[in-house]
N, C-alpha and C positions, 0 to 999 in steps of 0.2 A: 504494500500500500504506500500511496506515494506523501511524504510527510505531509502535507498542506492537507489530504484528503483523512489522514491519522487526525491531528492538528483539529480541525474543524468537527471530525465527530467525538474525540475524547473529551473538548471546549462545550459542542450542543448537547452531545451526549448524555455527559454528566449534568450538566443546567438541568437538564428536561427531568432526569428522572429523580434529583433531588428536589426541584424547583415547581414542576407542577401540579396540578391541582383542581379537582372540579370549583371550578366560580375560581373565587378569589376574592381579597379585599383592599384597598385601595392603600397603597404605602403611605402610612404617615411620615414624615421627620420628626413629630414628637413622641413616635411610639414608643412606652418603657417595655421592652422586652423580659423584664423582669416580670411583667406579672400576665404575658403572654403564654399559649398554649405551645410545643413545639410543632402543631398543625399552624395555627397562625402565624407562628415567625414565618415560614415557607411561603405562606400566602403570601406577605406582604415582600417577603425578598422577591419572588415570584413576579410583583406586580412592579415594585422596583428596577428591578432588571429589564422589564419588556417594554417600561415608560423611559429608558435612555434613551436618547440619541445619537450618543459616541461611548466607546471607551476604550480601555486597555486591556486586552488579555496576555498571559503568557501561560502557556500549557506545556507540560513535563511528563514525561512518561513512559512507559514500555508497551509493548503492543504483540497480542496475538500468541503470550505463551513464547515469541524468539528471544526475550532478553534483550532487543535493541533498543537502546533508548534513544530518543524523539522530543525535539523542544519548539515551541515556537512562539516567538513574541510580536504581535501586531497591536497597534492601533487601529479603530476602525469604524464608522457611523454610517449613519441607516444609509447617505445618501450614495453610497458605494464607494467611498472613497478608502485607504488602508495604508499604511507605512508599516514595515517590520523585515519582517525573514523567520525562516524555516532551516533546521538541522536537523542532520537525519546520522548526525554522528560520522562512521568511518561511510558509509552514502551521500556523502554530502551534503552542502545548503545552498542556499538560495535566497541571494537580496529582493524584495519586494515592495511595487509602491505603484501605486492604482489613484488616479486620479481623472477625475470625469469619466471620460469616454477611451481614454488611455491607461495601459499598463505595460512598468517595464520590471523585468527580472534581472538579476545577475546571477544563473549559477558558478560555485565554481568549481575546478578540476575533477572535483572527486562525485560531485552531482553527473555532469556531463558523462562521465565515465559508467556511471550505475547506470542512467536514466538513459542514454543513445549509447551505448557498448561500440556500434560500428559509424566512427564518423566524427563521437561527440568532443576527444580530445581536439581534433581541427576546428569543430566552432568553437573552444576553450579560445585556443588562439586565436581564429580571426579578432573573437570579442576582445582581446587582450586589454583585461581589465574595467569593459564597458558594458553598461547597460544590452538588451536587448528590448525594443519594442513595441508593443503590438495595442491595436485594436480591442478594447473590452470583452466584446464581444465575440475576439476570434475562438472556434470551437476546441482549438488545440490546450487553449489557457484557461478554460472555463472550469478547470479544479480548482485554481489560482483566486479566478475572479471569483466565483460563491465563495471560497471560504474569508473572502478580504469584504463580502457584504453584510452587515450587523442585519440586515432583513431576513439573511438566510439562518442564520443563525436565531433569531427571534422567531421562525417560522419552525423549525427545526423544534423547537421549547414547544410553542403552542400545538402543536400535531402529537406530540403527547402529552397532554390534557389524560389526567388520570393516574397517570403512571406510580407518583407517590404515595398512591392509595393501597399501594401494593406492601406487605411488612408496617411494623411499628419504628413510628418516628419518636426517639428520642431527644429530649430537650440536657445539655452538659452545661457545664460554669462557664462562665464566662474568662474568655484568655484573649492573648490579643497573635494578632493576623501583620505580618508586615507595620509593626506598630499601632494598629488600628484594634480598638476593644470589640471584639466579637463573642455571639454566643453558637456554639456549635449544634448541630442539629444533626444525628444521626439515623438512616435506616438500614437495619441488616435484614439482610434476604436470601435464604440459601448459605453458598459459598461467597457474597458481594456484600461487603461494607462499605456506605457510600455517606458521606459527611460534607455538609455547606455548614461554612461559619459567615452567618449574619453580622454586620454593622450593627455594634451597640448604641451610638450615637448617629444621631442625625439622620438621613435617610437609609430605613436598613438595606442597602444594598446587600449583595452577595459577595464576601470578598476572597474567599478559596473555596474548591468543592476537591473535594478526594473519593479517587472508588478506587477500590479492593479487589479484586478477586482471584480466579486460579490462572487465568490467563495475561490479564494489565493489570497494571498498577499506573493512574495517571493523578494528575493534581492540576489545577489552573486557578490562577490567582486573578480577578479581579480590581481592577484600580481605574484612577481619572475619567468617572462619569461624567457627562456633558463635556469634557474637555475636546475642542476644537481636533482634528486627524491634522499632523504638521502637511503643511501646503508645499514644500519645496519638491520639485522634481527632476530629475535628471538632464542638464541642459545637453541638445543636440550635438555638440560633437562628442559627448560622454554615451551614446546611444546609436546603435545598429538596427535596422527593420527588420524583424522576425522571420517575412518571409521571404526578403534578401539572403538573412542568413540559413533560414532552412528549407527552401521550400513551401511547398504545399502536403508531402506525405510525410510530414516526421514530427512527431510529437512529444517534447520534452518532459510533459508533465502527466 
């Protein structure tokens, strides 16, 4: 699985199945979570999270039982815009950044290698050092571009409606998250232990979620709601056209 497409289901994945919820109720900022249910904390993280319009993810993990671990930190809001990159470890990564109707990539050496085997070390070089870039739209990049859309992601959440009804949600103490005072919310289910720590103060956002199980182990931390996606982009001579450099039959991602 190719990290951005790892990346984006470990990030909605875990949202959805700690995060949602039949109904729901409307996130206060002066909720005390103290004298909340651990069904309501979810709710209101739940409704928190789906009423952003940007933020910051970074997701950590392993995937599928191989032991390879997988990171990915983007910025990213509804209106499709994204800044970050993708590690896929001794697989490579990949610079990323999506603006409007534009997106450009940088993988490098050890991406190109995994991801095109016959060919990709020569795009390594042509790009030497440079962007490549393409059209939003093009069908080659469209792992890239959904996972860089907070709509797809917010869509992903709401399409499991229900999910945390599954197992008993546990309410923990209050600890703190990246400096931030959270209360932990736990469901175990089977073999899967799955934990979002809630914002204690001020909007309870979602600010980590962790699952468990026999196969992954992932974590994604939450930060800079409403915060603005940075606007700078790659200027034209830092940047190659996609399908200059590849064609029409070759698929990077």
């Amino acid at each position: 699985m190719s990290g951005h497409r790892w990346a984006a289901r470990t990030a909605a994945g875990a949202a959805a199945v700690a995060l949602t919820v039949t109904g729901g109720t409307l996130a206060r900022a002066d909720d005390d979570l103290d004298g909340l249910s651990a069904q309501e904390i979810v709710e209101r993280s739940r409704d928190a999270l789906l009423d952003a319009d940007s933020l910051h993810l970074s997701a950590r993990g392993t995937v599928d039982g191989s032991g390879r671990a997988m990171s990915l930190d983007l910025t990213l809001d509804r209106a499709g815009n994204c800044a970050g990159g993708v590690d896929q470890g001794e697989d490579g990564s990949v610079e990323i950044v999506k603006r409007g109707d534009d997106v450009w990539l940088k993988p490098d050496a050890a991406f190109w290698k995994e991801h095109v085997p016959v060919g990709g070390s020569t795009f390594h070089a042509i790009l030497d050092g440079r962007y490549m870039k393409a059209a939003a739209d093009d069908p080659r990049l469209m792992g890239v571009t959904d996972a860089c859309d907070l709509d797809t992601f917010r869509k992903l959440i709401e399409d499991n409606v229900g999910a945390a009804e599954r197992g008993t949600l546990t309410k923990g103490k209050e600890t703190r998250v990246n400096g931030v005072p959270a209360v932990p919310v736990t469901r175990v289910e089977g073999g899967e232990r799955l934990t979002v720590h809630v914002a204690a103060e001020g909007t309870p956002y979602p600010v980590r979620i962790t699952v468990r199980n026999a196969e992954e182990r992932g974590t994604v931390d939450f930060s800079g709601f409403d915060r603005p996606v940075p606007s700078a982009t790659p200027p034209p001579d830092e940047t190659v056209d996609v399908t200059a450099l590849l064609g029409r039959s070759v698929s990077p991602v």
